[in-house]
C-alpha positions, 0 to 999 in steps of 0.5 A: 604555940612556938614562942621564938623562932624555932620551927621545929613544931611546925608544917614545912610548906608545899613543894617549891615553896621556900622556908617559911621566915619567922619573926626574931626574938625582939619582934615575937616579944614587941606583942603580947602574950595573947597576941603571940598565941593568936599569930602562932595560931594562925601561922601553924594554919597558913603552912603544909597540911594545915594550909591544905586543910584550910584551902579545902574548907573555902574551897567547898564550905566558905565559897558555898555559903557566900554563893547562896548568899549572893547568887541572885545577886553576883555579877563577875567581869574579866575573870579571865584576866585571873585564869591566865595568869601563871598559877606559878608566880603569886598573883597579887589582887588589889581592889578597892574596900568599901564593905568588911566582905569585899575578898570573902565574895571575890575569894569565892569567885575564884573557888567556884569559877576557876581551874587553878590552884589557889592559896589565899592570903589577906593580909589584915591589921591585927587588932581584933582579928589577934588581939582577941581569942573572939577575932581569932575565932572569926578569923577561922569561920570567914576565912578559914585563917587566911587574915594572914599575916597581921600587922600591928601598925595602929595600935595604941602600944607603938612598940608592937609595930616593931613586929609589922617588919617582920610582918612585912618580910613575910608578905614580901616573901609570899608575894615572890614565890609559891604555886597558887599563891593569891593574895588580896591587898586594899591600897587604900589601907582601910575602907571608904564608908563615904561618897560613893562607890566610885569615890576612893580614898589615896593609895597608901605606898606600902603595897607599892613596896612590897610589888617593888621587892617581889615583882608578882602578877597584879592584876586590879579589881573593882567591887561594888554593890557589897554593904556592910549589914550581913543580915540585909546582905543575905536578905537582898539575895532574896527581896530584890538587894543592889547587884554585886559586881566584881571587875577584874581587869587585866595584868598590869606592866609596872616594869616602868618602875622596877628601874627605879631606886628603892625610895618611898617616892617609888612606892607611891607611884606604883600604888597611885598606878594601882588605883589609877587602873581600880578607878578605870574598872570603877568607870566601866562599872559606873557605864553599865551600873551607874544607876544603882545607888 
């Protein structure tokens, strides 16, 4: 694994893309050993040919075996706000989280559904999914190491948040340049195991500063029917399980808040923006499926 930030053994990205940024000496040593050798891991896989690699594996093994567990089930809307968007400037999806499988489902719509370049990133907290050879393992056979990059901003060691600001610069930068770049955000922060579907939980403000610095595509989703048993999820397939629906609704305009100043306050209002416009898709859902609880 690369210890500091010399790049030397790692892929270069696709063309177009820039130089991939790395975290310094004081960030890289904030995390553990372990942690180290888990973020090296899977920042080797989110590059050039690796990248290709594993796009390909959810591409035509990932999206596969999500299909055949829910095909009965899957109930898509709006996907063609996602074809039009510009394959050119990275779309950012926001959706609300309530099961742990909430963008495997989505990510494998967009696979089997769409013609359009796609490379997936999910930024994820690092407990576990780095903190552990296992997370690392479920990372790669879920994800195809798309939970990427990681942030450390709940672990009990506050020194490693020092590594989420060069966690956030680099979801920053994925968000502001590279074709096919997709990637999933919850504002919410985590996920909402309470009140119904259509109960959702405050936007938290840091997708909002990420949206302000990188100005990509966002478009909200809304998802329902997902729970967070695996077996009677895949069983439910088969003996009658709640119809999963997926809304994507379309591209959103936040120019409004572009000609504000850099501050927290801006933040939170593009995230309530968001939830606004993921709460209006639950609405629709609640019309046509409300039903169903």
């Amino acid at each position: 694994m690369t210890p500091d930030n010399d790049l030397s053994g790692l892929q270069k990205p696709n063309a177009g893309d820039t130089m991939p940024l790395v975290p310094d000496a004081v960030e890289t040593k904030a995390i553990g050993k372990v942690d180290r050798v888990g973020f090296w891991l899977t920042h080797r896989m989110n590059l050039g040919r690796w990248k290709r690699l594993m796009t390909f594996g959810q591409r035509h093994i990932g999206s596969l075996w999500i299909y055949l567990a829910t095909y009965n089930l899957m109930n898509v809307f709006g996907l063609e706000n996602v074809e039009k968007a510009d394959p050119d400037v990275p779309l950012v999806l926001v959706a609300n989280h309530r099961s742990f499988f909430d963008m495997y489902t989505v990510s494998s719509v967009l696979f089997r559904r769409l013609n359009r370049p796609i490379r997936l990133y999910f930024p994820v907290r690092a407990k576990f999914f780095y903190t552990n050879p296992v997370g690392w393992f479920v990372n790669l056979v879920m994800g195809w190491f798309s939970m990427y990059p990681p942030f450390f901003r709940e672990e009990r060691e506050a020194v490693k948040r020092e590594f989420d600001k060069y966690s956030m610069r680099r979801l920053i930068q994925l968000c502001t340049t590279g074709n096919g770049h997709i990637i999933g955000f919850h504002p919410e922060g985590k996920r909402n195991l309470h009140g119904d579907p259509y109960d959702l939980l405050p936007a938290q403000p840091g997708i909002g500063k990420v949206i302000y610095s990188a100005r990509p595509q966002v478009i909200p989703v809304f998802i329902a029917g997902l729970g967070n048993d695996l077996p009677k999820q895949i069983l439910g397939n088969w003996n009658g399980g709640e119809k999963v629906r997926i809304w994507f609704g379309e591209k959103l305009d936040l120019t409004e808040f572009y000609a504000k100043s850099d501050r927290l306050r801006t933040h939170k209002e593009i995230s309530d923006r968001l939830m606004d416009k993921i709460r209006e898709l639950g609405d629709s859902d609640r019309t046509l499926f409300g039903g169903q609880q």
